[in-house]
C-alpha positions as CSV (number, residue, x, y, z in Angstrom):
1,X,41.2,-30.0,39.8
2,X,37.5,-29.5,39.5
3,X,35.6,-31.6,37.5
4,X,33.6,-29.5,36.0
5,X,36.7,-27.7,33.6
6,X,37.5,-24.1,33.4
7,X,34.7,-21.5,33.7
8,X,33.7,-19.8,30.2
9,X,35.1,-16.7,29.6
10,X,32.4,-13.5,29.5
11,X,33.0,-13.3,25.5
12,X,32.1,-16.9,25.5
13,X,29.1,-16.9,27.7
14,X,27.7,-13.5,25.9
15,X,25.1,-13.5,23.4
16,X,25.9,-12.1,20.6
17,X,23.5,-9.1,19.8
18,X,21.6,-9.1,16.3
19,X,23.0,-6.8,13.2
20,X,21.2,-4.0,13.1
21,X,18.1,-3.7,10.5
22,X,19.8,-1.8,7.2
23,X,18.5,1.3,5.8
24,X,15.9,1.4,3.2
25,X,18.4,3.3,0.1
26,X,17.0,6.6,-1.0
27,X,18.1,7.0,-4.5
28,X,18.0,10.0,-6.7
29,X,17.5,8.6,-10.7
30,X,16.3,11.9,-11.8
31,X,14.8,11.1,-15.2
32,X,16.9,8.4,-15.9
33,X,14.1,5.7,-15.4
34,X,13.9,1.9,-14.0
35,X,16.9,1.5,-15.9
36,X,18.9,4.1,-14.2
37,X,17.9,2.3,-10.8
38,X,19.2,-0.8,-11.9
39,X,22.5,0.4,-12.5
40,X,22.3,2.6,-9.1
41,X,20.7,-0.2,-6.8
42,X,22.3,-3.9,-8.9
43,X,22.8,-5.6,-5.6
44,X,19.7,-5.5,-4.2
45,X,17.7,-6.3,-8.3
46,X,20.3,-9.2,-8.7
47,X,19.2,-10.6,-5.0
48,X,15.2,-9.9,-6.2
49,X,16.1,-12.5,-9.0
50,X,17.9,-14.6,-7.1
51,X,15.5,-14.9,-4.9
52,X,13.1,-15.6,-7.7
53,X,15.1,-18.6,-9.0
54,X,14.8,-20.0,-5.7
55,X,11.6,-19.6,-4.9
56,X,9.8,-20.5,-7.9
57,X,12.4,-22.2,-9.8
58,X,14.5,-21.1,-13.1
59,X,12.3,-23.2,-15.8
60,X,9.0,-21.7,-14.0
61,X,11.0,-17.7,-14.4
62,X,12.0,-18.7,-17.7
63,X,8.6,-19.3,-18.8
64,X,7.0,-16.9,-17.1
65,X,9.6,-14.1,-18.5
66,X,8.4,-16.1,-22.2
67,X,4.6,-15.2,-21.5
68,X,5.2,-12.1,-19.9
69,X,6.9,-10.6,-22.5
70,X,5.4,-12.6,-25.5
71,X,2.2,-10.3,-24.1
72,X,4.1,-6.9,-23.8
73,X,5.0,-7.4,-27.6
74,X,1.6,-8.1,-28.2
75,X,-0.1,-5.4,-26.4
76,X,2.2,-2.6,-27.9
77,X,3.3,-2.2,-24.4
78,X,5.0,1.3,-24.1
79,X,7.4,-0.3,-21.3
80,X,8.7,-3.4,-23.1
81,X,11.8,-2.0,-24.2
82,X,12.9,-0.7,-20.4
83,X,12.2,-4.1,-19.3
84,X,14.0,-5.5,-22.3
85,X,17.0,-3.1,-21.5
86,X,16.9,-4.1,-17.4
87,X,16.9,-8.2,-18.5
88,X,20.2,-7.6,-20.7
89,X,21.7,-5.5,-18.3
90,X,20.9,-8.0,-15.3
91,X,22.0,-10.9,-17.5
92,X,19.8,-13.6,-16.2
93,X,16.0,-14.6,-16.5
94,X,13.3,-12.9,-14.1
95,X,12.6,-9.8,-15.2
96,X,9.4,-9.7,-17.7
97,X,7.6,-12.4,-15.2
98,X,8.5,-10.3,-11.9
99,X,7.3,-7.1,-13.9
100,X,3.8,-8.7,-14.7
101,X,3.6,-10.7,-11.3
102,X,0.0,-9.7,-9.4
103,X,0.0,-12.5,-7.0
104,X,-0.7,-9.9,-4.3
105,X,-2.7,-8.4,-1.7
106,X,-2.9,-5.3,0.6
107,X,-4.6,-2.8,2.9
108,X,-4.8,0.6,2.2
109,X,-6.9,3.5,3.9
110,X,-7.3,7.3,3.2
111,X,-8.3,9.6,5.6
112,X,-7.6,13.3,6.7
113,X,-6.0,13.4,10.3
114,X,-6.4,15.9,13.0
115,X,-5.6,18.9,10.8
116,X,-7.8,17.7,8.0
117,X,-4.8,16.8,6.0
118,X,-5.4,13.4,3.7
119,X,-3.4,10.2,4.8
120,X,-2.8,7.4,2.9
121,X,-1.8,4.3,5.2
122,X,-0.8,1.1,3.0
123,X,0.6,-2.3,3.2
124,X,1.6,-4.6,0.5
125,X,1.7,-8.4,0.5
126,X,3.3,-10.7,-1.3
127,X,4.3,-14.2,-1.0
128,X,7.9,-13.7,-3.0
129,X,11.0,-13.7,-1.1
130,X,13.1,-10.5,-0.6
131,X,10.8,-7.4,-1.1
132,X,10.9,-6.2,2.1
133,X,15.0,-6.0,2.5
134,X,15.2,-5.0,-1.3
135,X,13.0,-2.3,-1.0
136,X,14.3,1.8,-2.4
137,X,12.8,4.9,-2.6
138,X,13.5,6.2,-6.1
139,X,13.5,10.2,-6.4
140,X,12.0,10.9,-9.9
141,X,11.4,13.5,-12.2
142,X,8.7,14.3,-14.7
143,X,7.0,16.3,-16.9
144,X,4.4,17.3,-13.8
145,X,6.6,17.9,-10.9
146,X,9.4,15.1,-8.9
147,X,7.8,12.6,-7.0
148,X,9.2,9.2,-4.6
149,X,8.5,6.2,-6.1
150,X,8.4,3.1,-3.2
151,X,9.9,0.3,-5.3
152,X,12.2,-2.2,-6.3
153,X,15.1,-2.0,-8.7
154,X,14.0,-3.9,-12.1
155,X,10.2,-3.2,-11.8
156,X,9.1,-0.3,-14.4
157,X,5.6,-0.1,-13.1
158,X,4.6,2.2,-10.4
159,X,2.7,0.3,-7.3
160,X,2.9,3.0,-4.1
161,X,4.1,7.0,-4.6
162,X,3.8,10.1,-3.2
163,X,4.3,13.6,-5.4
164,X,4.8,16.1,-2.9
165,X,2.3,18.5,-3.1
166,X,-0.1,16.6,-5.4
167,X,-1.2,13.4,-4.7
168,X,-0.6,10.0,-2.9
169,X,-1.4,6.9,-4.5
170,X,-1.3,3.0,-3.8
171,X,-3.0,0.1,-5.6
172,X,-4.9,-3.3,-4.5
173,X,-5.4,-6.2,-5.7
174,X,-9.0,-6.5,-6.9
175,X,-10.8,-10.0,-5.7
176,X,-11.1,-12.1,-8.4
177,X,-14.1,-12.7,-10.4
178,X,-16.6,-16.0,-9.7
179,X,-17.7,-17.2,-12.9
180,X,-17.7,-21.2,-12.0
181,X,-17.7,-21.7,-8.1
182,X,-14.1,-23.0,-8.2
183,X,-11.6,-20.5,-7.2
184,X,-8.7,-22.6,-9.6
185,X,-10.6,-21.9,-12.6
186,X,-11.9,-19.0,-12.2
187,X,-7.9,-17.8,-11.9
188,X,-7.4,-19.8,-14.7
189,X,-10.3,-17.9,-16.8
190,X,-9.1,-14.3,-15.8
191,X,-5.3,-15.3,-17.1
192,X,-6.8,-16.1,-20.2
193,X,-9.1,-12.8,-20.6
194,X,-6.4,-10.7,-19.4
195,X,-3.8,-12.3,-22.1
196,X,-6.4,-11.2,-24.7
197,X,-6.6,-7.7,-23.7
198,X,-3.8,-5.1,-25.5
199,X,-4.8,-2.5,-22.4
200,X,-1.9,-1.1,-19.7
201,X,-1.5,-3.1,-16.3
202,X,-3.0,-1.3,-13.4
203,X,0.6,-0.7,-12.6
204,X,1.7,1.2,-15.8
205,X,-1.5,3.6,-15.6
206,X,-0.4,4.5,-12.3
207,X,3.4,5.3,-13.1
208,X,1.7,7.6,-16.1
209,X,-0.4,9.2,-13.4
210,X,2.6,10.1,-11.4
211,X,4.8,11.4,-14.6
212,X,2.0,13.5,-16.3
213,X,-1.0,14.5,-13.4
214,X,-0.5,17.8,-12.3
215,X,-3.4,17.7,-9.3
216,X,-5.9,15.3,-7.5
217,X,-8.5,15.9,-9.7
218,X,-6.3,14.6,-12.9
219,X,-5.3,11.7,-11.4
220,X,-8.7,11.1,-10.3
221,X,-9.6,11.8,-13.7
222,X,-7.2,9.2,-15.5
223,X,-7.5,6.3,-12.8
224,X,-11.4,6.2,-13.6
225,X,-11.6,6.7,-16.8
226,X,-8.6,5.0,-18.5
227,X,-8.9,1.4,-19.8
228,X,-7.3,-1.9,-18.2
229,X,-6.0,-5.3,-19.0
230,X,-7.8,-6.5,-15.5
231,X,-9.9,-5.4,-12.6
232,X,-7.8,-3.1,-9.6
233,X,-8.1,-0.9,-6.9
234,X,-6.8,2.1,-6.6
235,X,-6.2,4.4,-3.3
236,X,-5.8,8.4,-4.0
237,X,-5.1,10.9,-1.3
238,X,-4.7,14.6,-2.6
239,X,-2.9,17.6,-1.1
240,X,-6.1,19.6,-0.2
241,X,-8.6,19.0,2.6
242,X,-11.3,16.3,1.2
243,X,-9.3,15.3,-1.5
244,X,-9.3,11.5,-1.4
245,X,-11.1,8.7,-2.4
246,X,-10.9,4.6,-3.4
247,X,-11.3,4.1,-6.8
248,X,-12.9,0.3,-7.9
249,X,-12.0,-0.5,-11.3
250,X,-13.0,-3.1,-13.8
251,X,-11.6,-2.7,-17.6
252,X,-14.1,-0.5,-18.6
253,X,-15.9,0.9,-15.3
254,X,-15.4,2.2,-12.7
255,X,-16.8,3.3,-8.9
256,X,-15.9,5.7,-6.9
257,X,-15.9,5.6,-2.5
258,X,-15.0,9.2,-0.9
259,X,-12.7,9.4,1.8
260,X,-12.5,8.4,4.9
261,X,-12.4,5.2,3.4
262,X,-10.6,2.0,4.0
263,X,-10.2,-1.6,1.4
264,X,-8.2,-4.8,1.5
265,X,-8.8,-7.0,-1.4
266,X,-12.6,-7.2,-1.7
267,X,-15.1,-4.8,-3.5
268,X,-17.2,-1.9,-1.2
269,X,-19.3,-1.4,-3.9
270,X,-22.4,-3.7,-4.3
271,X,-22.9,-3.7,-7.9
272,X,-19.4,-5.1,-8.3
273,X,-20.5,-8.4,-6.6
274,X,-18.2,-10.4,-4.1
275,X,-15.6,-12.2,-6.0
276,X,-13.1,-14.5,-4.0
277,X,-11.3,-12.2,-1.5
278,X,-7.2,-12.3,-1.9
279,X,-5.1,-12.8,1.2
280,X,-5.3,-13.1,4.8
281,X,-8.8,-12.6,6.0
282,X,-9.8,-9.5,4.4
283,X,-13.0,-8.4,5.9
284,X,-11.1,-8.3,8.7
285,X,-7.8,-6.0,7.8
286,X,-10.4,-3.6,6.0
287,X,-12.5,-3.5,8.9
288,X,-9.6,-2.9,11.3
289,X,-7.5,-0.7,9.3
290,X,-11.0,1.7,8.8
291,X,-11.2,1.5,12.7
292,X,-7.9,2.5,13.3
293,X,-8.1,5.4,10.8
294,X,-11.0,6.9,12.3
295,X,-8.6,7.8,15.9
296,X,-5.2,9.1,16.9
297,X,-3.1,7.0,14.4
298,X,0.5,7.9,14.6
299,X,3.2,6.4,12.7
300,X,2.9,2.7,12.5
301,X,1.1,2.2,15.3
302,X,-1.8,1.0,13.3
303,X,0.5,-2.0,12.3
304,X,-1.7,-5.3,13.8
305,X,-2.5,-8.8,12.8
306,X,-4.1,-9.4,10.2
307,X,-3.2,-6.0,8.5
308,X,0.5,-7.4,9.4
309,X,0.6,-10.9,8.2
310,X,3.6,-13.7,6.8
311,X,3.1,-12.0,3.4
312,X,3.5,-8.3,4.3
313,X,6.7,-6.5,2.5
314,X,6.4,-3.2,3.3
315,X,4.4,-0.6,5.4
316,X,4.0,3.1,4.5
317,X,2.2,6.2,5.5
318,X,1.6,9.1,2.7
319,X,1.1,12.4,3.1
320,X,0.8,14.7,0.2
321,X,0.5,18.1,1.9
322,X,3.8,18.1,3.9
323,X,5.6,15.9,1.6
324,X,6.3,13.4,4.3
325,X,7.2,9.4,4.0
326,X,7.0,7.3,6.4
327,X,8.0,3.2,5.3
328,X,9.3,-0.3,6.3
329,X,10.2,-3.0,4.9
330,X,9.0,-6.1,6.1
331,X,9.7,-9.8,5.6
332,X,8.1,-13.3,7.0
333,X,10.2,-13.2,10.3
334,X,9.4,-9.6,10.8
335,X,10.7,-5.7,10.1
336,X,13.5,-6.1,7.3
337,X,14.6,-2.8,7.8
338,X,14.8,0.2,9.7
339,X,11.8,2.7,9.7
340,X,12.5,5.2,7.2
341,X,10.8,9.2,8.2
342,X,11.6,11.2,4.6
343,X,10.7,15.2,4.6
344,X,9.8,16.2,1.0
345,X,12.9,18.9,1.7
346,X,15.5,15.5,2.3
């Protein structure tokens, strides 16, 4: 009898192969709002909150849900009772603090490719848990035309879409103002100014931009122009050849870069100052991602460190003309899901 025991068996000795990366859901809510979602996508809002919960704690939600939407009542928010309706129907705290949560940062670029079509290339980051697996594509209607809202179920604001046909759209984290030289209170300071303000979230104005802008040059119009509770930047790619731009806002001003144009989390314009930059190194994903833009740039190809970092949840390429989506969603250890190629026709 040999010493060594029986040989293992092929099953045995076999590595198993990893599941397969799921699908991102493409959901059709019509006009039926966040709401509808919920009810059409409840696994993946109730992991969003569970996630929460453990990430950052239940008496940490349940007082940020307290300030969150002691400040929608305030402000005569016209989304409180939608995010009022998803917390009763969820049954469990999260869903006023996730809703007013901006502890973000991206990269976004616009530029027209070989055709002269606008692009918008994007990436979110976010140091919460879960985005990336839990993210949908919501097909909505509205008073301007349908359009795909990327998103999760339980949010009601509108932070990356495409309207076939009309316009692309993605927001930034602006940097945040230096008022003392120390980065802690200068957060501190801009939490307080922004709980004074009664103005929309950069988020809101851009889900009314999507429901009620029938063209570039609206949307243009409203992001410039329209008041906010805090400093944003906003990335808009139109359906026409040279339609598309980076809009810097403050709560009453705003400046304007024309496409090709490329922004992480720090101002291009001068007169803004510098503020303290959000996220990883962000010089450098600006820099890259306005290099990459400016050749052949298929797909996600354009997908390298630091534009790609721990904090990235999702990737996406816009493109208003043709209608066509291109997204992943992404979490620490890597791609969350599948890539996801959506025809404005699907």
């Amino acid at each position: 009898m040999s010493a060594a025991g029986p040989s293992p068996s092929p099953t045995t000795s076999r590595c198993s192969a990893p599941p397969p990366l799921p699908t991102i859901p493409v959901i059709d809510i019509g006009a039926g709002g966040p709401l509808e979602l919920v009810l059409r996508a409840r696994p993946q809002a109730l992991a969003l909150m569970e996630a929460a919960h453990q990430q950052f704690t239940l008496p940490l939600v349940r007082a940020a849900d307290w300030r969150g939407r002691r400040w929608l009542a305030r402000a005569g928010n016209p989304h409180l009772a939608e995010i009022d309706a998803i917390a009763a129907e969820l049954g469990r705290p999260g869903a006023h603090g996730l809703n007013l949560s901006y502890e973000w940062a991206c990269t976004s670029g616009v530029a027209p490719d070989a055709g002269g079509a606008m692009v918008l290339r994007r990436t979110l980051d976010w140091p919460f848990h879960g985005l990336g697996r839990n993210t949908v594509v919501a097909r909505r209607d509205g008073p301007a035309s349908p359009w795909l809202d990327i998103t999760w179920p339980g949010f009601v604001g509108v932070f990356t879409a495409l309207a076939p046909g009309r316009f692309a759209a993605a927001i930034n984290q602006a940097p945040l103002r230096r008022r003392t030289g120390l980065m802690a209170a200068d957060w501190l300071i801009d939490r307080v100014t922004v709980g004074r303000s009664t103005d929309l979230p950069p988020c809101h104005l851009l889900r009314a931009v999507f429901e009620t802008c029938r063209d570039y040059a609206e949307a243009r119009n409203l992001l410039t122009t329209s008041p906010l509770c805090l400093p944003a930047l906003f990335i808009l790619a139109g359906a026409k050849a040279g339609e598309g731009c980076i809009i810097e806002r403050k709560e009453e001003a705003a400046a304007v870069v024309d496409a090709p144009a490329a922004i992480a989390n720090g101002w291009l314009t001068p007169a803004f100052g510098r503020g303290w930059a959000r996220g990883f190194d962000s010089p450098t994903r600006q820099c890259l991602l306005a290099a990459c833009q400016a050749g052949p740039c298929d797909d996600l190809e354009w997908l390298q460190p630091p534009i790609i970092n721990p904090y990235t949840r999702l990737a996406a390429v816009l493109e208003p003309a043709t209608g066509r989506l291109t997204l992943q969603g992404w979490e620490r250890s890597g791609p969350a899901t599948r890539i996801l190629h959506l025809e404005a026709q699907n």
